[in-house]
N, CA, C and O of each residue as an XYZ file, in Angstrom:
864
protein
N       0.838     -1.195      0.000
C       0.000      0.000      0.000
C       0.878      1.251      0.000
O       1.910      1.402      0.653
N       0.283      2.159     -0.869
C       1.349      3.545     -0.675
C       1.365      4.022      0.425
O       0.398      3.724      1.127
N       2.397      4.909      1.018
C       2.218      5.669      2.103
C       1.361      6.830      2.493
O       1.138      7.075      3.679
N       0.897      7.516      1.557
C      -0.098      8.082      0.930
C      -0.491      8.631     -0.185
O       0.222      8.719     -1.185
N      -2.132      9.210     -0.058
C      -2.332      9.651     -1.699
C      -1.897     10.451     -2.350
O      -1.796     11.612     -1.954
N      -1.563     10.106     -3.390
C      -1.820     11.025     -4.310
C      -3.144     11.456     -4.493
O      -4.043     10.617     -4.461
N      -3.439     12.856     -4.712
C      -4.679     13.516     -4.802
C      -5.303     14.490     -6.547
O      -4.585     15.458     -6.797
N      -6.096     14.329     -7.252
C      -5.922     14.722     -8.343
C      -7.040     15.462     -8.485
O      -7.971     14.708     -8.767
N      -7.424     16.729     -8.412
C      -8.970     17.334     -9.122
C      -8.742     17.613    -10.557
O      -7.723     18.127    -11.018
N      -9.799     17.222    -11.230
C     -10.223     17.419    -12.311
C     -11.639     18.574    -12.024
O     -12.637     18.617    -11.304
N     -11.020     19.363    -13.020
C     -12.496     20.594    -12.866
C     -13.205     20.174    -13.899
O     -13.100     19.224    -14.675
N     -14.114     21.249    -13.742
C     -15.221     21.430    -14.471
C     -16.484     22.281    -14.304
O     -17.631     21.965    -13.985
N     -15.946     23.410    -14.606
C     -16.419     25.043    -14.422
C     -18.076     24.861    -14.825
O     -18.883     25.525    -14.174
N     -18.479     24.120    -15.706
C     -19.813     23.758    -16.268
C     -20.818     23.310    -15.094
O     -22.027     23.393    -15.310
N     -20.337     22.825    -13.826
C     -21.089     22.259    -13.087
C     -21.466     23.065    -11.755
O     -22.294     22.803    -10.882
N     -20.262     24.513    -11.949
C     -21.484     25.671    -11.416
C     -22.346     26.331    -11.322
O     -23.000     25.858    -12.253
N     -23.085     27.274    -10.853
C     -24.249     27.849    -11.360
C     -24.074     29.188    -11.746
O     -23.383     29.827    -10.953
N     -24.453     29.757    -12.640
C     -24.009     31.391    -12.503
C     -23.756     31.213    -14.725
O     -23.548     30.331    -15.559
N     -23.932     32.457    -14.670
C     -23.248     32.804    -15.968
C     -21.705     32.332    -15.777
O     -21.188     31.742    -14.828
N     -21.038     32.879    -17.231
C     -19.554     32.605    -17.321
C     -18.564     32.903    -16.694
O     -17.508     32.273    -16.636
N     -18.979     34.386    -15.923
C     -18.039     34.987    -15.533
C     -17.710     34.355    -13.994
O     -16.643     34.212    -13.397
N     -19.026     34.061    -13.647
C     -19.523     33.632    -11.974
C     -19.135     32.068    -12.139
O     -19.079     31.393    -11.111
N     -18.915     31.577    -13.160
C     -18.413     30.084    -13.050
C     -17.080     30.029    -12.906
O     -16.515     29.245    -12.143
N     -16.343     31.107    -13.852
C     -14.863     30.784    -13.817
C     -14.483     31.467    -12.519
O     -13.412     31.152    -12.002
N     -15.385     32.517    -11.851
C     -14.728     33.105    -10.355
C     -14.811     31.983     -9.758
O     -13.814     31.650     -9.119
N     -16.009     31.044     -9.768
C     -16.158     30.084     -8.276
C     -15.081     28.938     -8.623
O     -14.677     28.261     -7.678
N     -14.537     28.648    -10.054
C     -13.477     27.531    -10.166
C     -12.280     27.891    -10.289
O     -11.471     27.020    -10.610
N     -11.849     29.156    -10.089
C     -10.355     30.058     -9.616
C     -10.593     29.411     -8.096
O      -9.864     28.549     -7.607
N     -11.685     29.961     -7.489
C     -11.675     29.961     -5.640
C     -11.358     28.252     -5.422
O     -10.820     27.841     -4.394
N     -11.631     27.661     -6.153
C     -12.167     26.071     -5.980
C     -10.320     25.868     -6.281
O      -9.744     25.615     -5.222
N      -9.691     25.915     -7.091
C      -8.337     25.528     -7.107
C      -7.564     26.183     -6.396
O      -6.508     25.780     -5.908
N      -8.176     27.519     -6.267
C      -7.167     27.580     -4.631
C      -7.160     27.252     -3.147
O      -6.334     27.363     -2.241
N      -8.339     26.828     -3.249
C      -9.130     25.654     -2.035
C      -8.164     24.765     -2.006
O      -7.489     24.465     -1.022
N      -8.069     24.229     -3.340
C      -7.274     22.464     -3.816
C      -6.056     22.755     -3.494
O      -5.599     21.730     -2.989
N      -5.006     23.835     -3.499
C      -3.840     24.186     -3.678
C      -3.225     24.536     -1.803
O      -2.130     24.398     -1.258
N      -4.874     25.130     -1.210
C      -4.289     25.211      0.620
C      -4.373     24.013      0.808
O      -3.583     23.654      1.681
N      -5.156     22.958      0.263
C      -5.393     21.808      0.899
C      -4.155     21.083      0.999
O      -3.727     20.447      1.963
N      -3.597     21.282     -0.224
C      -2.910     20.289     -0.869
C      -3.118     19.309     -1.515
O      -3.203     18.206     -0.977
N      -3.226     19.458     -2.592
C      -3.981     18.488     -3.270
C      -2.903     18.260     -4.387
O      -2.402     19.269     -4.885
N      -2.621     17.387     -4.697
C      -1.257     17.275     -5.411
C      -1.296     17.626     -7.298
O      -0.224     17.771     -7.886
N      -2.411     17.707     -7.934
C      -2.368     17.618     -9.072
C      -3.652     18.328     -9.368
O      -4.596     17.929     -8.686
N      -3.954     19.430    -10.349
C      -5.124     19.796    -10.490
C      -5.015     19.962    -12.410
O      -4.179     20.666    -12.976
N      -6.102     19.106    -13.127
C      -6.431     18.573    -14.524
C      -6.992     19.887    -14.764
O      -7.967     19.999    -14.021
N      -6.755     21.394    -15.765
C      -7.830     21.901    -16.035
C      -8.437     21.510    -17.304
O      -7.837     21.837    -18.328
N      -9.732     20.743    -17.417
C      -9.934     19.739    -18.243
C     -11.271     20.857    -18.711
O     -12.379     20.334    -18.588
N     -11.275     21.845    -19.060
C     -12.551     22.375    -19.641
C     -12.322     22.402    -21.090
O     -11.553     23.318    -21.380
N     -12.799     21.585    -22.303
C     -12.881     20.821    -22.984
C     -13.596     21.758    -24.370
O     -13.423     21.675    -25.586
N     -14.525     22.725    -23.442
C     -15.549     23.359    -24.432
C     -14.846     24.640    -24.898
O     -15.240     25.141    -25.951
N     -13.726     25.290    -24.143
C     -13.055     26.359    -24.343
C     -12.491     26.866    -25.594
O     -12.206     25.810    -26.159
N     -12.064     28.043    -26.584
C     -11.398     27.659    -27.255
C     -10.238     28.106    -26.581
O     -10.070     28.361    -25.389
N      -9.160     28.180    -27.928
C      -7.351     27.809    -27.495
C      -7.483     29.122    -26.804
O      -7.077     29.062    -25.643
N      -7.975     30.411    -27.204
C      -7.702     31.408    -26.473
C      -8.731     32.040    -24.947
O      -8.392     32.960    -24.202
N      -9.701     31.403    -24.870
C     -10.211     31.155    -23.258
C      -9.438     30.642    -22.605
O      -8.901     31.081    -21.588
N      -9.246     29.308    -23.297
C      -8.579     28.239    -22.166
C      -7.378     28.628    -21.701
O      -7.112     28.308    -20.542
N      -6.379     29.402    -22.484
C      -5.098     29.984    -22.183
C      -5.458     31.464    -21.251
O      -4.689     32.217    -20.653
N      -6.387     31.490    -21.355
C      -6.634     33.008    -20.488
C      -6.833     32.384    -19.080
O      -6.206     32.677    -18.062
N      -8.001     31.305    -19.239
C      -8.293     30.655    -17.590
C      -7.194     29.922    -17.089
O      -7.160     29.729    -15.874
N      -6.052     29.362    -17.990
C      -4.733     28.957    -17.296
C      -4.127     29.779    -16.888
O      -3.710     29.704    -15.733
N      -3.862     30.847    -17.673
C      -3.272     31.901    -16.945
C      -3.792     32.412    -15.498
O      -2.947     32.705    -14.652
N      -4.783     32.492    -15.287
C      -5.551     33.076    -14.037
C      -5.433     31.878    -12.914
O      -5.410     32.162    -11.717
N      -5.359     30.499    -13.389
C      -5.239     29.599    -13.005
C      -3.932     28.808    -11.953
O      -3.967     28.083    -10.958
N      -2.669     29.496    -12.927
C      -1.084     29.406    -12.786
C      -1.525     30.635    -11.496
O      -1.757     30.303    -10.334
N      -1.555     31.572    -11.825
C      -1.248     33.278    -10.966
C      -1.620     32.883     -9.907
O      -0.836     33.069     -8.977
N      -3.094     32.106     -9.563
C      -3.978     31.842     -8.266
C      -2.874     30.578     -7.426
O      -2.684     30.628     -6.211
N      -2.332     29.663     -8.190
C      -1.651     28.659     -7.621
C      -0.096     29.131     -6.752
O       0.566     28.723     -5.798
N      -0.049     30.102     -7.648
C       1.439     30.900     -7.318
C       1.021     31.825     -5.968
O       1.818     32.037     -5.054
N      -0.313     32.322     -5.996
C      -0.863     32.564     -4.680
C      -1.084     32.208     -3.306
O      -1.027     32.826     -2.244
N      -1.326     31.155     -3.605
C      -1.944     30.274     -2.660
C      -1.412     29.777     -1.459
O      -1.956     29.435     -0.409
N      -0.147     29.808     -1.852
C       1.004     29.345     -0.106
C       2.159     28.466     -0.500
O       2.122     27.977     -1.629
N       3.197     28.196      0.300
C       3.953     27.138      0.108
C       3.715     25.840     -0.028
O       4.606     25.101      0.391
N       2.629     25.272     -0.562
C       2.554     23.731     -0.868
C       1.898     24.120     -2.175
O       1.029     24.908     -2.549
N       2.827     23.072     -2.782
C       3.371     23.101     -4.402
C       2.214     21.923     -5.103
O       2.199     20.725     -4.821
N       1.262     22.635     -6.093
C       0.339     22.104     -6.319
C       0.412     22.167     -7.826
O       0.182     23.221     -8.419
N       0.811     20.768     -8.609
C       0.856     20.951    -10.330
C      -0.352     21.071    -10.956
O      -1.301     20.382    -10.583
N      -0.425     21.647    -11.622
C      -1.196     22.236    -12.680
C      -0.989     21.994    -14.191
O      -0.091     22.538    -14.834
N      -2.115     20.924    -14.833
C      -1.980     19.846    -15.813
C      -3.511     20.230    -16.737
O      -4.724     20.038    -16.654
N      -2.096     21.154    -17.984
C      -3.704     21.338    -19.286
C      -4.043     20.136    -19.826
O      -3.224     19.263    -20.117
N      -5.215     20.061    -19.969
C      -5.672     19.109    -21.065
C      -5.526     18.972    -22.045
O      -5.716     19.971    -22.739
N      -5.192     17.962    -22.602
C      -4.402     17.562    -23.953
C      -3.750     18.967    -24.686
O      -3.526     18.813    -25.887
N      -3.515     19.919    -24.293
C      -3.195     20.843    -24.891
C      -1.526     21.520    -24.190
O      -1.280     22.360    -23.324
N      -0.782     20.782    -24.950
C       0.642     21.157    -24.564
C       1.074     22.375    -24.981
O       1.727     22.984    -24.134
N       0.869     23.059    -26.294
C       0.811     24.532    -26.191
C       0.469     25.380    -25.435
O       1.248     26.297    -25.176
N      -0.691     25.325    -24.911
C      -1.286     25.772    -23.557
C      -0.685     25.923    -22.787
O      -0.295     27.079    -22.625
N      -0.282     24.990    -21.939
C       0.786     24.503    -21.233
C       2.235     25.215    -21.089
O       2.816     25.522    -20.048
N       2.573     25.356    -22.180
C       3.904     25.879    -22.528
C       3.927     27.317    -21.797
O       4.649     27.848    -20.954
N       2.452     27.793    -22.747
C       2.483     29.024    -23.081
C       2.209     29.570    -21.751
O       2.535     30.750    -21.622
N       1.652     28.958    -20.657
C       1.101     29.561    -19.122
C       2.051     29.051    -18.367
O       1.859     29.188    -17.159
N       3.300     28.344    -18.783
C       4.355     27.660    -17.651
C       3.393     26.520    -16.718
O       3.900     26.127    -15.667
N       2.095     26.026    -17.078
C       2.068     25.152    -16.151
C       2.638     23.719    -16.308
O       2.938     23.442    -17.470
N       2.857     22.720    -15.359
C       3.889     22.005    -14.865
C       3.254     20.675    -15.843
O       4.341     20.105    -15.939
N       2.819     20.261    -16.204
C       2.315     19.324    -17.629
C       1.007     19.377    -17.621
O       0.187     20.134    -17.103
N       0.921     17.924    -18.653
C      -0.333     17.924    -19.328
C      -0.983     16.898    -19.246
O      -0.419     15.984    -18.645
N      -2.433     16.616    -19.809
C      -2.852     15.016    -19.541
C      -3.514     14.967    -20.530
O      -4.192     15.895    -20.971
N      -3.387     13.763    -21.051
C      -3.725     13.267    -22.555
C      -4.548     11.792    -22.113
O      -4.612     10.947    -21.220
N      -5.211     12.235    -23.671
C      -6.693     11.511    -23.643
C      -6.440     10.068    -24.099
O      -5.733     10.076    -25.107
N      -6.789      8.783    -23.685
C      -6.225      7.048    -24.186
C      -6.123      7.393    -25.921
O      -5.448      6.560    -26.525
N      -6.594      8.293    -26.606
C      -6.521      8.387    -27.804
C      -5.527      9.713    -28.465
O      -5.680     10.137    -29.610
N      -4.751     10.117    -27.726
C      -3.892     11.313    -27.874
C      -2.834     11.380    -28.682
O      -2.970     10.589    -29.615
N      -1.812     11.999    -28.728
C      -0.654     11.722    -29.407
C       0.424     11.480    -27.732
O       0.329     12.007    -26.624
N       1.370     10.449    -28.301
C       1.879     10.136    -27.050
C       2.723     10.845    -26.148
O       3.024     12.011    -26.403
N       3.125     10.295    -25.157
C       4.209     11.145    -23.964
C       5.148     11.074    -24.349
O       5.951     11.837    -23.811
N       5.748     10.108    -25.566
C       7.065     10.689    -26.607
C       6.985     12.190    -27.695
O       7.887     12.832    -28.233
N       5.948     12.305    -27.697
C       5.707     13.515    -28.453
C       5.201     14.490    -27.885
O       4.953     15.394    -28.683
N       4.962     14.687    -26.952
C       4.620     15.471    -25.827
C       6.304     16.450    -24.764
O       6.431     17.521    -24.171
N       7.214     15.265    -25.072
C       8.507     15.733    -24.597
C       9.066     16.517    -26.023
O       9.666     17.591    -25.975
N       8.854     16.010    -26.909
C       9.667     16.606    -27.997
C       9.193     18.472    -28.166
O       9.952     19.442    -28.146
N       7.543     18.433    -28.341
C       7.198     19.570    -28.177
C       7.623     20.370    -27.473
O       7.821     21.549    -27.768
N       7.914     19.624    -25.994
C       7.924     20.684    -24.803
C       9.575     20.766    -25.179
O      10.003     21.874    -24.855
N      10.375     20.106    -25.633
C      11.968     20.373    -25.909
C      12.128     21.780    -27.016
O      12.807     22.807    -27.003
N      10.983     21.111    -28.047
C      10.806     22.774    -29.444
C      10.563     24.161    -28.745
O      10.793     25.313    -29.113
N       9.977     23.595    -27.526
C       9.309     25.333    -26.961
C       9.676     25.668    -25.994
O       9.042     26.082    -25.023
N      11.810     25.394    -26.285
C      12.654     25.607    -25.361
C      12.622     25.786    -23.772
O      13.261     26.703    -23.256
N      12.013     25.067    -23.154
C      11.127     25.011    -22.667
C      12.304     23.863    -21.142
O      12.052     22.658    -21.118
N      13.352     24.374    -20.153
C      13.447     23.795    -19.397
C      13.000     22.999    -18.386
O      13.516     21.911    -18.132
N      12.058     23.473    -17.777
C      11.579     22.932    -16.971
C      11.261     21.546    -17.134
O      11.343     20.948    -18.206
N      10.762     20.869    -15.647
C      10.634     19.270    -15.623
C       8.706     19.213    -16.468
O       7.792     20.038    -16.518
N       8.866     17.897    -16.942
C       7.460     17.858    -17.486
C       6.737     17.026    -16.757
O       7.404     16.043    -16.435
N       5.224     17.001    -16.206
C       4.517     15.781    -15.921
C       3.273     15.429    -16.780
O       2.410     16.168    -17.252
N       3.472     13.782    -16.860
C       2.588     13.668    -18.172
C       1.170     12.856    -17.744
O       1.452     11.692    -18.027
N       0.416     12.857    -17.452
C      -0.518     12.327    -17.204
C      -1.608     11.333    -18.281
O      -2.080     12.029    -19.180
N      -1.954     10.209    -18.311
C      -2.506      9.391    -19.271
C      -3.868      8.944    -19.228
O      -3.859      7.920    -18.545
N      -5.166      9.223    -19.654
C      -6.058      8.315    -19.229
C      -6.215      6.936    -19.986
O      -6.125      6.773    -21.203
N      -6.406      6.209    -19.258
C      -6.436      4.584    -19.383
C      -7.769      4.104    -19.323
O      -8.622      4.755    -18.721
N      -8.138      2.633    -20.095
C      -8.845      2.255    -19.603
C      -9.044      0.663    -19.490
O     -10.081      0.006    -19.411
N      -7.390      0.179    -19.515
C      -7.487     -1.073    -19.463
C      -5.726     -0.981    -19.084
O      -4.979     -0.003    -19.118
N      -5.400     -2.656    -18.660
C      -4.026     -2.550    -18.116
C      -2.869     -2.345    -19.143
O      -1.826     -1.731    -18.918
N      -3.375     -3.216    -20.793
C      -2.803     -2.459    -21.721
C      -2.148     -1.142    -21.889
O      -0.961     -0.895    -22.099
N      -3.495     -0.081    -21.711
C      -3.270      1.157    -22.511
C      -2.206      1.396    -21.487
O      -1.070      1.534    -21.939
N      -2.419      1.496    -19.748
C      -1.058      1.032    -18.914
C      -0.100      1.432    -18.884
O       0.442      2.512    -18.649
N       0.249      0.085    -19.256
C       1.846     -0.560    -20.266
C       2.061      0.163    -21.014
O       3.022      0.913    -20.844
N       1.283      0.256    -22.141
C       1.716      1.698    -23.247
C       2.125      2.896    -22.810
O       3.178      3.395    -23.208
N       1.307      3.495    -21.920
C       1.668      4.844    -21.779
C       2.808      4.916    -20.682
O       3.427      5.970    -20.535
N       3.095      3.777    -19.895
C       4.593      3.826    -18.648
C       5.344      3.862    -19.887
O       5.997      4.896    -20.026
N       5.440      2.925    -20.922
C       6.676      2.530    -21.807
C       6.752      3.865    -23.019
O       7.602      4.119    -23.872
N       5.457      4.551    -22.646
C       5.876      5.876    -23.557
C       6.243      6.884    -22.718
O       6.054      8.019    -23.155
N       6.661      6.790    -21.758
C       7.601      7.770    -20.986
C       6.206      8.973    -19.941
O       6.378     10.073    -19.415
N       4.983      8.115    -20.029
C       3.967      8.674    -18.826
C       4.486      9.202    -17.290
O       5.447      8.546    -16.887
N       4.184      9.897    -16.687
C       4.693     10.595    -15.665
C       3.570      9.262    -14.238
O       3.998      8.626    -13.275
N       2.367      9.362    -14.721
C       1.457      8.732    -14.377
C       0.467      8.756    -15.361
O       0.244      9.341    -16.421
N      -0.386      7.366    -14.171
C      -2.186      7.153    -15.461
C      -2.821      6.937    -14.525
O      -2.616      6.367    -13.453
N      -3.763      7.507    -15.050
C      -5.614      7.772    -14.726
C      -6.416      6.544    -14.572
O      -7.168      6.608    -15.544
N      -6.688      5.524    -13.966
C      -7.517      4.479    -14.777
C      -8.965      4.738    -14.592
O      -9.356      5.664    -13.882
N      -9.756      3.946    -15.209
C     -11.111      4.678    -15.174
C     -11.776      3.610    -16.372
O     -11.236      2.913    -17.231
N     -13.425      3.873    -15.930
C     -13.468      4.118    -14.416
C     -13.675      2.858    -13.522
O     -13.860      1.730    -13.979
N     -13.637      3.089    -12.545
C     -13.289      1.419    -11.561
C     -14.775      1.604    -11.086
O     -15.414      0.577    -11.314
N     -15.506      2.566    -10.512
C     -16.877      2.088    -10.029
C     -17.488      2.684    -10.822
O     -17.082      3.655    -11.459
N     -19.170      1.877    -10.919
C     -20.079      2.923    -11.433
C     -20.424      4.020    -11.365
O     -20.254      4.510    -10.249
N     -20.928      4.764    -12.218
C     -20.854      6.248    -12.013
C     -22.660      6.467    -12.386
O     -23.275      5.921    -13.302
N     -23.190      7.408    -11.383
C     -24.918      7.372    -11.654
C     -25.278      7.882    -13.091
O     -26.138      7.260    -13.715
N     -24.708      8.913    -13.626
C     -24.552      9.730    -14.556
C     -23.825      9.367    -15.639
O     -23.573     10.270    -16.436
N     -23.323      8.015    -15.932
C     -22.871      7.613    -17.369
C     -22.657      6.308    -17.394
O     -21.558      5.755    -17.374
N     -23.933      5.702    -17.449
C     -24.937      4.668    -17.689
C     -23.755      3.663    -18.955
O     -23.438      2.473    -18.955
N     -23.552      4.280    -19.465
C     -23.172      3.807    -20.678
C     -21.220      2.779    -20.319
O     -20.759      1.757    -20.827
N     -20.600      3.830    -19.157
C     -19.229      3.301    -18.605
C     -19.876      2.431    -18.507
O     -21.086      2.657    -18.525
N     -19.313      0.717    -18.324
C     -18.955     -0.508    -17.582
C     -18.171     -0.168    -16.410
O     -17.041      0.135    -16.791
N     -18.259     -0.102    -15.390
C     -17.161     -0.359    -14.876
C     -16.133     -1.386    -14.421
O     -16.452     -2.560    -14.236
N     -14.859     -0.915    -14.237
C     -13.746     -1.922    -14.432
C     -13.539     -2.603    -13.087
O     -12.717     -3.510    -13.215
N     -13.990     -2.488    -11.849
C     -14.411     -3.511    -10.894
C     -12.460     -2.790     -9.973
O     -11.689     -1.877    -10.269
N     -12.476     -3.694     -9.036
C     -10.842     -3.099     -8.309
C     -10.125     -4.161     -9.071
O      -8.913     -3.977     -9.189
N     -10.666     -5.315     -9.652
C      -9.702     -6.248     -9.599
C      -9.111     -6.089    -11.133
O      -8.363     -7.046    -11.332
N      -9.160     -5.421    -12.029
C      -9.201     -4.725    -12.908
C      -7.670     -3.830    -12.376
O      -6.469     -3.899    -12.636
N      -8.515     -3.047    -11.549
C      -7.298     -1.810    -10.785
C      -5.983     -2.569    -10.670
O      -4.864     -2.567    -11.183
N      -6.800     -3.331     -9.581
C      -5.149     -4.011     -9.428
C      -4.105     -4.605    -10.370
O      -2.875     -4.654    -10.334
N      -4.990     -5.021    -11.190
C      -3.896     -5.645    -12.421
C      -3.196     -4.126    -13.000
O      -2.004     -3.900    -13.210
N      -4.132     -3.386    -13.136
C      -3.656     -2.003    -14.009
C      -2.461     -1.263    -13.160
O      -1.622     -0.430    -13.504
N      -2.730     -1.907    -11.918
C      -1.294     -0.797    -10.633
C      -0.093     -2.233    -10.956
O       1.080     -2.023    -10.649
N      -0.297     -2.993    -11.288
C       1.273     -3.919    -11.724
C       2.101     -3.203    -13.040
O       2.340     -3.702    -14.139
N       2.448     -1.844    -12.514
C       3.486     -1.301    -13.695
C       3.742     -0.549    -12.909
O       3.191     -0.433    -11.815
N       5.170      0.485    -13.609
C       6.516      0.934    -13.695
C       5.946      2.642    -13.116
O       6.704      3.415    -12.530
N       4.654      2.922    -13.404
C       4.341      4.534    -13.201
C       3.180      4.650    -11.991
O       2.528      3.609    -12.077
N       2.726      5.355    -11.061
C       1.742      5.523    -10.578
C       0.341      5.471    -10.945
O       0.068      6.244    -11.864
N      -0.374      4.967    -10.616
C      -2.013      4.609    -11.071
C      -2.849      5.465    -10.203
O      -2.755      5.211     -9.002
N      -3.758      6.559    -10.591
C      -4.802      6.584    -10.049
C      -5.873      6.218    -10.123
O      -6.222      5.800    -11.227
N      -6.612      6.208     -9.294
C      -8.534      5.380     -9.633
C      -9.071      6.587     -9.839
O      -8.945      7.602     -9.153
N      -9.667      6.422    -10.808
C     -11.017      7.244    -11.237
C     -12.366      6.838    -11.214
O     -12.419      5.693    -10.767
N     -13.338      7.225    -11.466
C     -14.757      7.198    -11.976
C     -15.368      6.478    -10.742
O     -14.959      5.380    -10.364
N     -16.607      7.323     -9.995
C     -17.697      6.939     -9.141
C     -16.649      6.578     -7.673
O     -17.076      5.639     -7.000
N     -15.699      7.066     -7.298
C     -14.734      7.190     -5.829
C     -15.109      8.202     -5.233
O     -15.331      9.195     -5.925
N     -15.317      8.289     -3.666
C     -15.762      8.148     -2.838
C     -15.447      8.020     -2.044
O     -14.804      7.001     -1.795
N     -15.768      9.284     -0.803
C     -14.739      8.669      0.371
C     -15.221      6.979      1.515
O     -14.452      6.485      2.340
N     -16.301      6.576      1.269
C     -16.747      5.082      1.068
C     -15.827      3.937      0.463
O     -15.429      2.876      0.943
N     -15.643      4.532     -0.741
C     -14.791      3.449     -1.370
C     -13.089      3.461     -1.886
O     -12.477      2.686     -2.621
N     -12.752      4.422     -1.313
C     -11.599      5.036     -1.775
C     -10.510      4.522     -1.303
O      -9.435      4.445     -1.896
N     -10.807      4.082     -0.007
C      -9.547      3.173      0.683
C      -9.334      1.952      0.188
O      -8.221      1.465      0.385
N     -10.269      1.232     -0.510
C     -10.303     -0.200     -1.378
C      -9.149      0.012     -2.541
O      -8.336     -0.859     -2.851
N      -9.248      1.698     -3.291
C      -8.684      1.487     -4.353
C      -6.788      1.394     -3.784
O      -5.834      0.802     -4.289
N      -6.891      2.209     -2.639
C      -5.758      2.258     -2.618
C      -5.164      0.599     -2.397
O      -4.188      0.107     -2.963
N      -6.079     -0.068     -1.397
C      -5.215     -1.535     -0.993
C      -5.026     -2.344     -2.179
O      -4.077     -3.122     -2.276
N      -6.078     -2.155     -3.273
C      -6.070     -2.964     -5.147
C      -4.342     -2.312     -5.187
O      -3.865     -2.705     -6.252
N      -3.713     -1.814     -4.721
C      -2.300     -0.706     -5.249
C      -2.355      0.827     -6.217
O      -1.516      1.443     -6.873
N      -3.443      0.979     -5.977
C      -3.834      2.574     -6.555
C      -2.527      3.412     -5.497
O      -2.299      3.111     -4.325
N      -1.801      4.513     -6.308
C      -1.208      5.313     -5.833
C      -2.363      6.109     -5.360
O      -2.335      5.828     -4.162
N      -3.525      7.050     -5.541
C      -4.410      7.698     -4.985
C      -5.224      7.720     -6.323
O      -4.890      7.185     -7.380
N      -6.801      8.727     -5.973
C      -7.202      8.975     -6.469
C      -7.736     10.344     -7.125
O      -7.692     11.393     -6.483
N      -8.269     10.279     -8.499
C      -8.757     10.970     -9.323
C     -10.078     11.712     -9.344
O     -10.891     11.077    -10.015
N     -10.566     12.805     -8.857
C     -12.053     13.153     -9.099
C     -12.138     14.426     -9.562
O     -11.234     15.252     -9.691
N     -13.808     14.561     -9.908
C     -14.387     16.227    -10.216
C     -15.123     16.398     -8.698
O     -14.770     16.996     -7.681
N     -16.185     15.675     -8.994
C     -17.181     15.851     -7.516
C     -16.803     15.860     -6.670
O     -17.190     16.889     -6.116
N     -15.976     15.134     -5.843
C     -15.447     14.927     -4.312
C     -14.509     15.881     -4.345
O     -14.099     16.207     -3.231
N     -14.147     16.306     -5.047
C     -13.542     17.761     -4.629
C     -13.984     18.869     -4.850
O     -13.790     19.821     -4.093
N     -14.719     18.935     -6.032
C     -15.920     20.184     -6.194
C     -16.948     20.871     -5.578
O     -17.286     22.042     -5.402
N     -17.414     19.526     -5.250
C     -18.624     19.962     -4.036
C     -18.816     19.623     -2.930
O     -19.881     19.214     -2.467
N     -17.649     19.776     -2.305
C     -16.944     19.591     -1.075
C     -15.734     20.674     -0.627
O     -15.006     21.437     -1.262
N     -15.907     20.327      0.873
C     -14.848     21.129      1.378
C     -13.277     20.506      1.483
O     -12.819     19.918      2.462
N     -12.619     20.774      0.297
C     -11.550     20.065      0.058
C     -11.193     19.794      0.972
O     -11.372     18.593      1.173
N     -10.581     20.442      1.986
C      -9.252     20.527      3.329
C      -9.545     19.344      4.070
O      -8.823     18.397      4.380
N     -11.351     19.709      4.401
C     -11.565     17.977      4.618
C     -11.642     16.619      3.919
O     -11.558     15.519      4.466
N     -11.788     16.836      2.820
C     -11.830     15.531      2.131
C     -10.538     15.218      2.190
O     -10.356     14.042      2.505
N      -9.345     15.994      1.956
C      -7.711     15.537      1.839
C      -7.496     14.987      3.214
O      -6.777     14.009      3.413
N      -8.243     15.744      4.325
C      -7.851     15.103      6.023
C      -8.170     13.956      6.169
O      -7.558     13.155      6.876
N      -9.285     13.693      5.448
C     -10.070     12.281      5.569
C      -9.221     11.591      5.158
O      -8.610     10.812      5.889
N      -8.945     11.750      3.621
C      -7.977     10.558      3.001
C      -6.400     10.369      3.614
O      -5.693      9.385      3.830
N      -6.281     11.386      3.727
C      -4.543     11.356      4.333
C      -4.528     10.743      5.675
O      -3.744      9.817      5.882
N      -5.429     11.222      6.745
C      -5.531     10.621      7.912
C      -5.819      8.509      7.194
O      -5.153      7.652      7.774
N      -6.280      8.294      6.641
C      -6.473      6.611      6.331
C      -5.216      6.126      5.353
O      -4.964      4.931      5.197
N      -4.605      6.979      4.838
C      -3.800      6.510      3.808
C      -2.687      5.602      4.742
O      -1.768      4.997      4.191
């Protein structure tokens, strides 16, 4: 079992209430929630943006993290490594269908670009895995391991699934329908920690991280 979690929010500004402006204020406040907490990794995964929103809300995004206090909280665009580049945040996370974490370093090498990279993968079998450790992945996502009420359509991949998927070379997180109920299971399957939107969204982070860290 790890010593403890790893912690990952994935946003998703869409699931506030308010016009645009009142969504992206309450998901600035929400990652700097994630960032006192400590929360080790935050996905800005808003999907609907174009290249030049999304680089504006990273930017506001990076500034708020650089705010926030001495515990060092990465900040990971979605599939969008230009993005990335262009706001200095600390990597990226790419979709099981992406271009790989070998081409993801090369970019970030073109856009002279020192700093360390972290690459994040979503998975959805122990395969894709293997692929993405042996393509030079920082970590992977797996997903999703429980049912989720709201997407009928996932199967889910059960822990025993998980566990086969945590027998490799990079860190695994659990994703989809986790829970602070079920969350300690993923870790004993060998989940490094886990992955969410909700349990950190609509919640009071500081506690949800106390919860998990206190059991880890």
């Amino acid at each position: 079992m790890a010593e403890s979690w790893l912690l990952y929010y994935i946003t998703d500004r869409t699931a506030f209430p308010g016009d645009e402006s009142a969504r992206r204020r309450r998901l600035l406040e929400k990652i700097a929630e994630a960032a006192r907490a400590g929360v080790d990794y935050i996905q800005l995964r808003e999907k609907d943006l174009s290249s030049r929103e999304l680089e504006s809300l990273a930017r506001e995004a990076v500034r708020v993290l650089r705010e926030s206090g001495p515990l060092k909280t990465a900040l990971l665009i979605n599939s969008r490594t230009d993005v990335a580049l262009a706001v200095q945040a600390e990597g990226v996370h790419l979709r099981s269908d992406d271009i790989s974490p070998q081409e993801v370093r090369q970019i970030w090498k073109c856009g002279a670009s020192e700093r360390s990279l972290l690459i994040g993968v979503s998975c959805h079998s122990p395969a894709e895995i293997a692929q993405a450790a042996a393509n030079g992945a920082t970590f992977a996502v797996f997903a999703p391991v429980f049912e989720k009420k709201d997407t009928a359509t996932a199967r889910p991949a059960g822990l025993a699934n998980l566990q086969e998927a945590c027998d490799t070379t990079i860190p695994v997180l659990a994703l989809g329908g986790v829970n602070l109920f079920n969350a300690l299971s993923c870790l004993e399957a060998g989940a490094a920690g886990i992955a969410a939107i909700r349990l950190f969204q609509e919640n009071d982070i500081a506690k949800i991280v106390q919860h998990l860290r206190d059991r880890s």
